[in-house]
N, C-alpha and C positions, 0 to 999 in steps of 0.2 A: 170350770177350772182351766180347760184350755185355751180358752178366749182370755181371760184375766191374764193369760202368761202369754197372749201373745201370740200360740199357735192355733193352727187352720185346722180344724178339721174335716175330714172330705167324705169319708164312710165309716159305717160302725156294723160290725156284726153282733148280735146279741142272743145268746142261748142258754141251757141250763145244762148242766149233767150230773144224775141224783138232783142230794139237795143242795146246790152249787150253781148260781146265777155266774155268767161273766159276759165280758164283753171284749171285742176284739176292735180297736180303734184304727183307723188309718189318718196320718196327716199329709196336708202337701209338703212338710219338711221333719227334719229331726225335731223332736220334743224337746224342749228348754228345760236345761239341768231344773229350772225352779216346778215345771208341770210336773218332773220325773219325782221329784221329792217332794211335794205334795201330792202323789197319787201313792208314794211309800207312805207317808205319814197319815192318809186315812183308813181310818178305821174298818173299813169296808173294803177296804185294798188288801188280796190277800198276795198279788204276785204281780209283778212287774216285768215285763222285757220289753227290747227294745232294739232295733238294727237299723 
């Protein structure tokens, strides 16, 4: 998803808590309005931020 839009990404954290998988992404730049609205529009997306 973030290669098709375009951005880098450099590291990922990945953990659970309960039953709640997520993941903490880093890029080398801000995420592109189009990565941030398809990471809302999936399904599997339950929360989104972003600085």
């Amino acid at each position: 998803m973030f290669a098709d839009a375009g951005d880098n990404v450099i590291g990922q954290h990945l953990s659970t808590r309960d039953h709640l998988g997520y993941a903490i992404t880093d890029a080398s730049d801000p995420l592109s309005a189009e990565a941030i609205a398809d990471l809302q529009a999936s399904e599997q997306c339950v929360w989104v931020r972003t600085w």
